[in-house]
C-alpha positions in Angstrom: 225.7 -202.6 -45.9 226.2 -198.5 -44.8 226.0 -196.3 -47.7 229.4 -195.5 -47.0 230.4 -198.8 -47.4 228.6 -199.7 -50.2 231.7 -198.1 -52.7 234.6 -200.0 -50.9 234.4 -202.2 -54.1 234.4 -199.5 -56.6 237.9 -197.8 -55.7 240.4 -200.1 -57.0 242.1 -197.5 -59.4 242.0 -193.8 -60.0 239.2 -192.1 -61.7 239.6 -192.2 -65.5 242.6 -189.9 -66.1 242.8 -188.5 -62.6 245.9 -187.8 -60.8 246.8 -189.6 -58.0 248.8 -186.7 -56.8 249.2 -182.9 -56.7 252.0 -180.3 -56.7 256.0 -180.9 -57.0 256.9 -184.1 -56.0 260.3 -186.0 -56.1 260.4 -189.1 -58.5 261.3 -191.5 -55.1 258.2 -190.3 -53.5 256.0 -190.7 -56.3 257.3 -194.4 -56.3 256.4 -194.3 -52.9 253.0 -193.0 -52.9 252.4 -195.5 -55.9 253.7 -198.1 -54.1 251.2 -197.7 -50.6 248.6 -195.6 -52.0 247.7 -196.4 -55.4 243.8 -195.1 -55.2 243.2 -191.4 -55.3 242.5 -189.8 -52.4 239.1 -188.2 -54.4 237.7 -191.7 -55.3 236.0 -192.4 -52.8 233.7 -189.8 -52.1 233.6 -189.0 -56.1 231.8 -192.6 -56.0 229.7 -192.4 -53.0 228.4 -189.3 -54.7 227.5 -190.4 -58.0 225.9 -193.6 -56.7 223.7 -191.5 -54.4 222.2 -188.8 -57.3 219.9 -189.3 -59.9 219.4 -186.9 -62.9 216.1 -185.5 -61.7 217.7 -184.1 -58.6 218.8 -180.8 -58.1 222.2 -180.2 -56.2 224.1 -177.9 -54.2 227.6 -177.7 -53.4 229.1 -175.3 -50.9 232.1 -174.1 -50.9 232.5 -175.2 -54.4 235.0 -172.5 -55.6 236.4 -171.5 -58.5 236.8 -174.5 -60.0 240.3 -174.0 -61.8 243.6 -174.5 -60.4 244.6 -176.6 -57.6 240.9 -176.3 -56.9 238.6 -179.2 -56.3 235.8 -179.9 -58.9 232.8 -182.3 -59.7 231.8 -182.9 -63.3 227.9 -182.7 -62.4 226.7 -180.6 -65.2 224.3 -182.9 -67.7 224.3 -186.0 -65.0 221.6 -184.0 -62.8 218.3 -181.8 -63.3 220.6 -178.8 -61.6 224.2 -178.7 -60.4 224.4 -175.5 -58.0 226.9 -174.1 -56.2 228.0 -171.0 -53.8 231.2 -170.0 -52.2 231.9 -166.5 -50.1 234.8 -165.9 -52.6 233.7 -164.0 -56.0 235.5 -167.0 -58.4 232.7 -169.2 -57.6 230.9 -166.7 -60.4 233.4 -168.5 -63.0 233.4 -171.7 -62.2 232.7 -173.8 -65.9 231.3 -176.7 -64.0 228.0 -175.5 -62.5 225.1 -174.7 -64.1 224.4 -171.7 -61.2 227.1 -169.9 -59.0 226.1 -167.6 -56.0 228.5 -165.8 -54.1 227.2 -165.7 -50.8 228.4 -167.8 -46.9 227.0 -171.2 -46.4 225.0 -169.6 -43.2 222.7 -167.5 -45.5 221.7 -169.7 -48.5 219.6 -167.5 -51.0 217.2 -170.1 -51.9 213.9 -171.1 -50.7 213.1 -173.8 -48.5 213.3 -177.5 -49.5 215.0 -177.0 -52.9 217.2 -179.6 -53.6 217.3 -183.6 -53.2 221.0 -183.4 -52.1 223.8 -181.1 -51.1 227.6 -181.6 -50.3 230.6 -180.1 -49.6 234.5 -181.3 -49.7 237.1 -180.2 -47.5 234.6 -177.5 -46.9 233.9 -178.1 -42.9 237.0 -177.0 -41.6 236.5 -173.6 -42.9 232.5 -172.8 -41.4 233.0 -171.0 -38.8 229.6 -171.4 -37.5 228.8 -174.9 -38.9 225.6 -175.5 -37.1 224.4 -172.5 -38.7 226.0 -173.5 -41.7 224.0 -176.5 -41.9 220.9 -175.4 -40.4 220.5 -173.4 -43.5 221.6 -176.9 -45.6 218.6 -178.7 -43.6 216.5 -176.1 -44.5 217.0 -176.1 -48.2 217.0 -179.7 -48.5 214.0 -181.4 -49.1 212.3 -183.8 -46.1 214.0 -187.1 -48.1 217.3 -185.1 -48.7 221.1 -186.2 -48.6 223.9 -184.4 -47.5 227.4 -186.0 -48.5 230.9 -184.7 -46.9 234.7 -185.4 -46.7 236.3 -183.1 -44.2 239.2 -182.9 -42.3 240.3 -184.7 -39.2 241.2 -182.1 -36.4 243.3 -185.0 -34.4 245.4 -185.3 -38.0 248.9 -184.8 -37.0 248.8 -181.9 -40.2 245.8 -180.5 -38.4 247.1 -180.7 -35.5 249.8 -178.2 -36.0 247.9 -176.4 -38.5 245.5 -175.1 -35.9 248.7 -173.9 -33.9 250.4 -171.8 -36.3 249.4 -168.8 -38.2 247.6 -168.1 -41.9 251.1 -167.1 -43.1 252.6 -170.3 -42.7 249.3 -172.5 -43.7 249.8 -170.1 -46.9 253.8 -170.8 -46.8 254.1 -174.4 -46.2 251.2 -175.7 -48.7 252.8 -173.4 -52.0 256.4 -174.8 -50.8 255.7 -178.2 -49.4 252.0 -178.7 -50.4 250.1 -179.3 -53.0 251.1 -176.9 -55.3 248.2 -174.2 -54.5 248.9 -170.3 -54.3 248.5 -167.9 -51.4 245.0 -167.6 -53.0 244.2 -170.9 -52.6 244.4 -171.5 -48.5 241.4 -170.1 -46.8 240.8 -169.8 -42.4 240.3 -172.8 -41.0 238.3 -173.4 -37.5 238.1 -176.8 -36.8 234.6 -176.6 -35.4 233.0 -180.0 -37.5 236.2 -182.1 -38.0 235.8 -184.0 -35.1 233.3 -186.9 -34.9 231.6 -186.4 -31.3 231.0 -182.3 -32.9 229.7 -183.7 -36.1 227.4 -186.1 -34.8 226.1 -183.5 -31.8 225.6 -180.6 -34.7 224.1 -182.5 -37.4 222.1 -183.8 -34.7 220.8 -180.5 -33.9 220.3 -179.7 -37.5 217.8 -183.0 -37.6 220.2 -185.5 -39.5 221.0 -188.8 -38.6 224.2 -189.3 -39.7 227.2 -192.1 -40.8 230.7 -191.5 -40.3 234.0 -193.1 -41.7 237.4 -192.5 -40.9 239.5 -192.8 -43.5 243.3 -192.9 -44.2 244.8 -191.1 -46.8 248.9 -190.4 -47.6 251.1 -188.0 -45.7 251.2 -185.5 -48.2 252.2 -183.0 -46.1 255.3 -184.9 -45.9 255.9 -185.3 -49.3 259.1 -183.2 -48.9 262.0 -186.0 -49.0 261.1 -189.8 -49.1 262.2 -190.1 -45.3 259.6 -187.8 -44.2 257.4 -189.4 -46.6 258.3 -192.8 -45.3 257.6 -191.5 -41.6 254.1 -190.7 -42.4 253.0 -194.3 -44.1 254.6 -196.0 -40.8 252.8 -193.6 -38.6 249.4 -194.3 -40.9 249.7 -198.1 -40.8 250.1 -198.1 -36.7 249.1 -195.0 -34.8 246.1 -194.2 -37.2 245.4 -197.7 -37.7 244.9 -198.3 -34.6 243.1 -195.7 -33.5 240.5 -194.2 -36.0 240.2 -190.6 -34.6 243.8 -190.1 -35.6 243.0 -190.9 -39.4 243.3 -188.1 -42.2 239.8 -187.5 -43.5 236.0 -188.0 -42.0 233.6 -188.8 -44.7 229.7 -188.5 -43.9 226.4 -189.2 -45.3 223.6 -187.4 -43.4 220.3 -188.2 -43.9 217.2 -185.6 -42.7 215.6 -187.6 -39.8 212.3 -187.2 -41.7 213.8 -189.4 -44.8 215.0 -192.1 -42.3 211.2 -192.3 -40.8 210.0 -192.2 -44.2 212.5 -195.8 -45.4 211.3 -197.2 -42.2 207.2 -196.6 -42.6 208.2 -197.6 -46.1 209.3 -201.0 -44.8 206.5 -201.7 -42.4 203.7 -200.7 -45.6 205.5 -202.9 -47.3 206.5 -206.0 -45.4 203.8 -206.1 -42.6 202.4 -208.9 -43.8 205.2 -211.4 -43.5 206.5 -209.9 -40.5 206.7 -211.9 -37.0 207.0 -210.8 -33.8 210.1 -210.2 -33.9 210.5 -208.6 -37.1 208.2 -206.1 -36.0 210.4 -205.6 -32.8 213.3 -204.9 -35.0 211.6 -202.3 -36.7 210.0 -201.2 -34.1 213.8 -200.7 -32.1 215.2 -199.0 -35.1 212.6 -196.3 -35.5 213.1 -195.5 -31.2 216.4 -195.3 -32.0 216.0 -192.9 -34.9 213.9 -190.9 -32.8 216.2 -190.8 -29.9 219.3 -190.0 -31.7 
């Protein structure tokens, strides 16, 4: 089983006391989003990220915020060794849930080489404008066994679509009318330049990660705005992006530092050589070419 995969079992019902939703919403399309989307669309990569630290690690989040609001948040503090996290925006200073904020771009990291065991980010990609950098600087801080955990956006989402057709004023317009509830304050630039998985896989590549990808669906909240339109997105999500995975709201990845992945596999030969065939050894053997090669 994927890493990704191993949490499938663990999001049968919101996070204790979490909200399924955000923002103004009608009572009929609460029923509705109830009705076809009763886990939170946070769940799942709140789980894969708790199953995947420890509390000696030290973590980085960018793009982590301020923290308040409509803003998202992880309750790290006192489950790892050190909960870090940066933003280019000044309220990352306040936010109560880190143990260090630094306001500085995710391109130019102020910390030295190989410090943390993990880093992440959430509905952070769309918004690098020079994500290879922007992760070279992640691979450089990690340390050679580290993780890197995200959930972005899908460019080919119908929402995304026509976001990156329009202008900031009506991104800033349409989310505090029709959205989730955030302010003007709230909606940042988006680029688009890692929410697509061919770019992802190709960058990360670059940046010496092997990586695993997941489309997932999520609920038209952009069309939250009268159960019709509402209705119109869950048909569109059970066929259109059902069948075809691209199409799908969110990308979640786990990315792996090719070194870490060599590591597991030397692992498993040290420790299994011995009762290994043939063939065994030709499995192993194709895995690590294939690490090497992708």
């Amino acid at each position: 089983m994927t890493i990704v995969g191993a949490v499938e079992s663990a999001e049968r019902r919101p996070e204790g006391g979490e909200s399924l939703f955000e923002g103004r919403l009608s009572d009929p399309v609460q029923r509705l989003w109830l009705r076809y989307f009763p886990v939170s669309r946070h769940a799942r990569f709140k789980e894969l990220l708790l199953r995947n630290i420890r509390p000696t690690d030290h973590v980085l989040e960018t793009g982590a915020g301020s923290g308040t609001a409509n803003q998202n948040h992880f309750d790290l503090r006192g489950k790892v060794a050190r909960y870090v996290g940066t933003d280019p925006d000044k309220s990352v200073l306040g936010n109560p849930y880190l143990d260090e904020a630094y306001q500085c771009a995710a391109d130019s990291l102020p910390f030295p080489d190989e410090s943390f065991e993990v880093a992440f980010h959430y509905y952070v990609g769309e918004h690098f404008e020079a994500p290879l950098a922007c992760h070279g600087e992640i691979a450089r801080v990690l340390k050679p066994v580290g993780l890197l955990l995200f959930q972005t956006a899908s460019r080919y989402w119908y929402p995304m679509l026509a976001a990156q057709v329009t202008p900031q004023w009506f991104h800033e317009f349409y989310v505090r009318r029709f959205g989730s509830g955030r302010t003007e304050n709230e909606v940042f630039p988006t680029y688009y330049r890692f929410n697509a998985e061919h770019a992802i896989r190709e960058q990360l590549k670059n940046c010496g990660f092997a990586c695993e990808l997941e489309h997932r669906r999520v609920a038209p909240g952009y069309l939250r705005f009268s159960r019709l339109s509402f209705l119109l997105g869950v048909l569109y999500e059970r066929t259109m992006e059902k069948k075809i995975p691209a199409l799908r709201g969110v990308i979640i990845g786990v990315a792996r530092k090719k070194t870490a992945v060599l590591h597991d596999i030397v692992q498993q030969v040290e420790c299994g050589t011995a009762g290994l065939n043939d063939s065994g050894l030709k499995r192993i053997s194709q895995r690590l070419t294939h690490q090497l090669e992708d």
